[in-house]
N, C-alpha and C positions, 0 to 999 in steps of 0.2 A: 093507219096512224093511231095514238092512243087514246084518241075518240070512236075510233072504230069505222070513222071513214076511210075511204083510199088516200093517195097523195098525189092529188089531183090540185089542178091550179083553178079548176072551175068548185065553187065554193061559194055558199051562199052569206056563210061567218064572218067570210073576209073585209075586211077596213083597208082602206089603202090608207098611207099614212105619210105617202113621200110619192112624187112621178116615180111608177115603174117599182112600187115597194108595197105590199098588201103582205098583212100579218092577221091573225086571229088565236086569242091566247086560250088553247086546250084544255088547260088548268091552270090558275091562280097560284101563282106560290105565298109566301109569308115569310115578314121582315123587309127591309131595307130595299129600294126600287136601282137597277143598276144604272150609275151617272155613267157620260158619253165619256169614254176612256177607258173604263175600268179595265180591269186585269178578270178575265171571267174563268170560271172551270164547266165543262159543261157534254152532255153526253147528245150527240146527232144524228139523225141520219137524211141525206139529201136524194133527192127523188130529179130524175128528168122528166117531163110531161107526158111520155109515153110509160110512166111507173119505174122504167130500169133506176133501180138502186147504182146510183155512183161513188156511194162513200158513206161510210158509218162506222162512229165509234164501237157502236155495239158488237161489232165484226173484228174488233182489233183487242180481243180479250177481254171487252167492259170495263174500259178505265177511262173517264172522264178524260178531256184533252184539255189544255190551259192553256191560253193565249193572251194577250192586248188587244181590246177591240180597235184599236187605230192602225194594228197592222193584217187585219182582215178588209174580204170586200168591201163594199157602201153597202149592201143590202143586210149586210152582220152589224155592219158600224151602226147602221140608223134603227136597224130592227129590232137590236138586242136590248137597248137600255129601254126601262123602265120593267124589264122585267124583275118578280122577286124570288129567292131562293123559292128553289120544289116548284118553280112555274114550267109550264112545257107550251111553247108559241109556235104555231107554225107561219114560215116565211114564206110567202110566193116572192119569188126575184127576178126579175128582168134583164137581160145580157147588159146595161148599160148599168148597173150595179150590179153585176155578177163579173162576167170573166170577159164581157164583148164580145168582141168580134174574133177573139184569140181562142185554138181549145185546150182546155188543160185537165191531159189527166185520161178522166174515160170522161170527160164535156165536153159535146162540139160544141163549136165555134155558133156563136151568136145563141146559147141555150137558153130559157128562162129556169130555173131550178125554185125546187119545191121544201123546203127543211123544215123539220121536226126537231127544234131543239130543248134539252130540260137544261136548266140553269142550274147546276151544284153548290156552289158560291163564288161571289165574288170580293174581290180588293180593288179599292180605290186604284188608277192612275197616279204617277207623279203629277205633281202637287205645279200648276202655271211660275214660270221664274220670277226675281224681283228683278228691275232692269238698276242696278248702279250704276251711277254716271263713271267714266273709266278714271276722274280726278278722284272719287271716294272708294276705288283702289286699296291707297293706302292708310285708309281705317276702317277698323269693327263695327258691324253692323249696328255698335251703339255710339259709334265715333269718338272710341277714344284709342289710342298709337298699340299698335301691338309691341311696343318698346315701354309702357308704360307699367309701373308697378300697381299689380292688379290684387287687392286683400279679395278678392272676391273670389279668386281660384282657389281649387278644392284637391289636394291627393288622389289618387284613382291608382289604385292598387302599392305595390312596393318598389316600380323602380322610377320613380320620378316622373313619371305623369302626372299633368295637373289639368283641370278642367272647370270651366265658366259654361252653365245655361246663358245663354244673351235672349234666348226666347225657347218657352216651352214648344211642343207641339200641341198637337191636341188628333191627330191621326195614331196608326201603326207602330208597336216598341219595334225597334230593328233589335235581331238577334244575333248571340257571335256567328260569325260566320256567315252572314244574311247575303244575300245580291241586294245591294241600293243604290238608287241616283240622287246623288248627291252636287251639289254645285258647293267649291271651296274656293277661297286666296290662302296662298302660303307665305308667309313672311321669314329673315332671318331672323330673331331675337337680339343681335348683337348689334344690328344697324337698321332695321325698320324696313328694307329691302323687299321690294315682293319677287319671288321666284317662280312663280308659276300661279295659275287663276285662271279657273275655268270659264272667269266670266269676259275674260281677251276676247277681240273680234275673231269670229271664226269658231270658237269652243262651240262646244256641246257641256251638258252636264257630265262628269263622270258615274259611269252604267259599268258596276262591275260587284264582284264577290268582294268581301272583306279580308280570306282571306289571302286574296293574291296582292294585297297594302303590304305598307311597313306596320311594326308592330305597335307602333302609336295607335294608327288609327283601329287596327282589331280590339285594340283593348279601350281604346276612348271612344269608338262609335256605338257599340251596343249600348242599349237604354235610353238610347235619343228616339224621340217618337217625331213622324210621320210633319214636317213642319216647323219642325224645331232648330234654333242656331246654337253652336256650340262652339266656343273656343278652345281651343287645345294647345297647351306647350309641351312637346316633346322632347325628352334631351335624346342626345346622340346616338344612344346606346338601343332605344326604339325608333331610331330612325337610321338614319345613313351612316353612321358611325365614324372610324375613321377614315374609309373607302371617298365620303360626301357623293359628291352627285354633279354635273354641269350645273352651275347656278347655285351649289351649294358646298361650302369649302369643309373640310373636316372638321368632324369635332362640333357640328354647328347643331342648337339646340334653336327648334323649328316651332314658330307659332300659326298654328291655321284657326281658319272659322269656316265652318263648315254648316251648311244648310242641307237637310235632309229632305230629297222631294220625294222618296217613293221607298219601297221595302219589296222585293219578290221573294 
């Protein structure tokens, strides 16, 4: 390891910090400590109890890997945060936070596994949802009618886009072309109507590129930061156009509000 020990799990450094979770941080990095969720980048290499190496960045060209730690084991999940940039932690892991009783890979089944990992940087997680009663649907997060004549909208570029902050952020600029999750309502402009809203029973936030959208939203969601509500009117022409949509008739010039919970 980069202390110059082996990657053994017998270790006199080690802290346990969780049943079945023992960590001890090799070297300290500097800035910002990682919150539970983040989005990490990070270079490793993972050890089985008898030394055999089962997996490492460093072997796969030297290029950092980048994940969500919510969608890694429990022993990554609970291990990694509070580390900071340039820190290197090693993890002893236990099968009940590693992989079980299952084997994956070159890990048998029931392994306790050994990682060396250095933390590159990290980005925040999407950002916890606001829960709106399903009645406050049909108005803006400042509750006024998305039918309503708004002096507060702003032009955004030359073809009839216009756009309202309803709330700054205070996270991440998303950029063109970004992957973001985002949770929106879409209204008609012509009759107040919601057409779709992520915030229905059953949704999820929408988790995607910007730009596989209509062209509203590529050109009105860049510069929203990490947090921030954004109303948007659309006319036609960036949106659906003549063709409309189920739930949306031709020619229909489209009002959303949209909430930005994350930026990849």
């Amino acid at each position: 390891m980069s202390d110059g020990s082996d990657g053994s799990a017998e270790d006199s450094g080690l802290k346990e910090i969780a049943a079945g979770l023992k960590i001890r941080d090799l070297k300290e990095g500097v800035g910002d400590p990682v919150p539970p969720g983040a989005r990490v980048k990070v270079h490793y290499t993972g050890w089985l109890t008898d030394g055999t190496v089962f997996d490492s960045s460093k072997e796969k060209g030297k290029v950092p890997v980048e994940f969500p730690l919510d969608g890694v084991v429990a022993g990554w999940r609970e291990g990694i945060p509070g580390m900071k940039p340039g820190g290197i932690r090693k993890l002893v892991i236990s099968p009940e936070k590693g992989y079980g009783n299952k084997a994956s890979g070159k890990i048998p089944a029931g392994s306790t596994l050994i990682f060396e990992v250095e933390l590159v940087e990290t980005t925040p997680g999407p950002r916890p949802r606001r829960t709106p009663a399903p009645t406050e649907l049909n108005k803006l997060a400042d509750g006024t009618l998305p039918t309503s004549d708004d002096s507060g909208l702003k032009p955004l570029g030359d073809g009839g886009l216009k756009y309202r902050d309803l709330k700054v952020g205070d996270g991440p600029v998303a950029p063109a072309g970004a992957k973001v999750v985002m949770d929106y309502t879409g209204w008609l402009l012509s009759d107040g109507s919601v057409f779709d809203s992520s915030w229905k029973p059953g949704r999820d936030p929408l988790d995607m590129g910007l730009d596989g959208l209509i062209k509203g939203w590529q050109q009105g969601v860049p510069g929203m930061k990490v947090g921030g509500i954004r109303k948007l009117v659309i006319p036609a022409a960036l949106a659906y156009g003549e063709a409309g949509r189920p739930g949306i008739p031709p020619n229909s010039t489209l009002v959303f509000e949209i909430e930005l919970l994350g930026v990849k």
